[in-house]
C-alpha angles and dihedrals in degrees: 000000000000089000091046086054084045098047085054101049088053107104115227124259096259100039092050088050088049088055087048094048091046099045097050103040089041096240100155075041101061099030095253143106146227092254095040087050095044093048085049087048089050088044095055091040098056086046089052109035085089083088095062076067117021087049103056092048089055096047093040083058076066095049104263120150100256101221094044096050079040092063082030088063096045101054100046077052097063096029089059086037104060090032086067092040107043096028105035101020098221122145087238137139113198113186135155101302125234111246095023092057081052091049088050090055107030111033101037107027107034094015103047092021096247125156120240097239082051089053090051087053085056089051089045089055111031075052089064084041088051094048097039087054086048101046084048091042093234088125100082096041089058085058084042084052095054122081120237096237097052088045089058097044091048083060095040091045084056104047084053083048090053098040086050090061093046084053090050101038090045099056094245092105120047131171121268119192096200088046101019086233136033144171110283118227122283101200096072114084097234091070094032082058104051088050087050083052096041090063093041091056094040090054095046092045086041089056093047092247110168119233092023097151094059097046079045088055096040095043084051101050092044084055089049091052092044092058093043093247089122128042112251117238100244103186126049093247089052085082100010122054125182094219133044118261119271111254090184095109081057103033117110091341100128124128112231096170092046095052092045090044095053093052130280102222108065093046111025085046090051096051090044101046101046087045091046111066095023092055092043099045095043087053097051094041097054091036091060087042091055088050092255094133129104130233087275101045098261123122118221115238103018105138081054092064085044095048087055099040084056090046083055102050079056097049089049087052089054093040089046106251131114133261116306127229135185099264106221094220081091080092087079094054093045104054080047084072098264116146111148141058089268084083093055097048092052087049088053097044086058095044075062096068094058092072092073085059092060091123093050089074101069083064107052106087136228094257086063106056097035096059081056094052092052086055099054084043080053092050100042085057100072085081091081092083087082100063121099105231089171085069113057091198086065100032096047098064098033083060099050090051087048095050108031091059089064105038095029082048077213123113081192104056087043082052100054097043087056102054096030091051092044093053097042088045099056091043099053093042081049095241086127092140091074093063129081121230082248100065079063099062107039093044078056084057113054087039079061095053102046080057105044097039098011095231 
């Protein structure tokens, strides 16, 4: 009879996993639920599974082997992921970030000559930098240090910078040697095809359809296939593969000496800076959306979820993938009702899947994923609202930044116009007194080193 009453106090499998769940990841706490968490989870992974994708084709523009940064980008995605979820309990995805992962490509490694092994060593690095400015809490002073407007502009200049390469990659820019650029021909599939893709994108994103990027991308590439633009997979393992892609050609390969040996300052700042405050503000922005925040506007644990996001860059490095950043598609999965780690760690579990789809990228072609790529520069734009065109002390550098990225084909020069030109133009208009100390510095910088290094 006493092991009949036992029997019967024991809690069943699944409802003892449902107290454990609760418990660790804080549910009752935070007013939410395991199926309201995992469908938040599904909802953010179908809006940012465009990167498997999107990432490796970017890093394989470096010379990167494509399956290998494929698998690369796929694991610092989970890594990061279930960090954030399991350590810092935050309903957060952290993945290779766009515009970082192009500065990474084309502005260090095609644009200063750098190897790609050379350019992980600069993640790896600019990743310690990162966690030693978060640990210190220098960090937020640096975004304190920044001023709105040229933040703004620094997010806007990349979106253009983004939304350039999906013109070029997608045929519908060519060089010109009378005009520099010109209109490509229209009359060639691969850029019929990215406009076919482009609407696509704007109408799915128009009607509010989550995981539009990735149908965009799908649809693209089936059109591509049924004009005979794109080879058809002919066997079952050209789009499915048992096991995961190797990551060993990637693995481990950065070059620590030869980052340190070019210079530190005009690549590892770059990466920093534009990882800094994007990464900060877009965390603090989605946290306070998902009710995180305390009676004064700060988030608890918050350095938690930095420390983790800078542990990350450095495990991508490793992995052989580029800087993370906090995509800001975890909107979609927050106003889904997902406010702990257990988001996340559904996020990350899915991300897992893909691996298994590691052949499937040699046969999506360039038009797909470059009118993607014009879509996320159009979105970053809308950034520009927060720039101050009635002062030019403000308007001038932010326009420098917006239009150097594109035409320098550098973040980083763009970068370095618009600090340099803020802090000169407030000291020479004597409005000294609106900039930090910082901005002083770091515009010093980058003037050491155009004249050490000329770019």
């Amino acid at each position: 009879m006493s092991n009949l009453n036992a029997r019967k106090q024991e809690k069943p499998p699944v409802r003892s996993l449902y107290l454990f769940l609760d418990r660790f990841f804080k549910l009752s706490e935070r007013n939410t639920s395991v199926k309201r968490e995992m469908l938040a989870g599904l909802t953010t992974f179908m809006t940012v599974s465009y990167i498997i994708l999107i990432n490796p084709i970017i890093l394989g523009d470096a010379g990167m082997p494509v399956e290998a940064a494929l698998g690369a980008t796929i694991y610092a995605v989970m890594f990061a992921t279930l960090l954030m979820g399991l350590w810092a309990n935050f309903p957060i995805v952290l993945g290779p970030g766009m515009g970082l992962n192009a500065f990474f490509t084309y502005s260090v490694v095609l644009g200063q000559g750098l190897s790609w092994q050379t350019a992980l060593g600069a993640v790896f690095i600019s990743g310690i930098v990162f966690f030693l400015l978060t640990v210190t809490g220098i960090r937020e002073k640096i975004i304190i240090a920044i001023p709105e407007g040229l933040k703004a502009a620094i997010t806007a200049g990349i979106g253009l910078f983004i939304a350039f390469v999906g013109f070029k990659n997608a045929g519908l820019v060519v060089a010109n040697e009378s005009t520099f650029v010109s209109l490509g021909d229209l009359s060639q599939p691969g850029p019929l095809l990215a406009l076919f893709g482009l609407v696509l994108c704007a109408v799915l994103m128009a009607k509010r359809i989550k995981g539009a990027l990735i149908i965009s991308i799908f649809a693209t590439t089936f059109l591509a296939m049924l004009v005979g633009a794109q080879e058809i997979p002919q066997k079952w393992n050209d789009v499915f593969s048992l096991t995961p892609p190797s990551i060993s050609d990637t693995f481990l390969q950065l070059d620590l000496k030869g980052a340190i040996a070019y210079g530190l300052f005009s690549v590892v700042f770059s990466f920093t800076i534009v990882e800094l405050f994007d990464t900060l503000a877009t965390l603090i922005g989605l946290t306070k959306k998902a009710g995180l925040a305390d009676e004064n506007g700060k988030v608890p644990g918050l350095n938690r979820a930095l420390t983790a996001d800078s542990i990350g860059t450095m495990a991508s490095a490793v992995f052989g993938s580029t800087a993370l950043n906090t995509y800001v598609e975890n909107a979609t999965g927050i106003v889904e009702g997902g406010k702990t780690g257990l988001k996340a760690v559904t996020a990350a579990v899915l991300f897992g899947f893909t691996l298994f789809l590691a052949p499937l990228i040699h046969f999506i072609p360039n038009s797909a994923t470059a009118s993607v790529l014009i879509i996320i520069g159009s979105m970053m734009l809308s950034e520009i609202k927060k720039i101050n065109f009635d002062d030019f002390t403000e308007s001038v550098p932010a326009f420098l930044t917006l239009i150097l990225m594109p035409l320098t084909y550098s973040i980083a020069e763009g970068l370095a116009f618009g600090f340099v030109s803020y802090t000169v133009l407030k000291l020479v208009t004597g409005r000294t007194k609106e900039v930090h100390w910082m901005m002083y510095v770091v515009s010093a910088a980058f003037i050491i080193n155009f004249v050490l290094i000329g770019h």
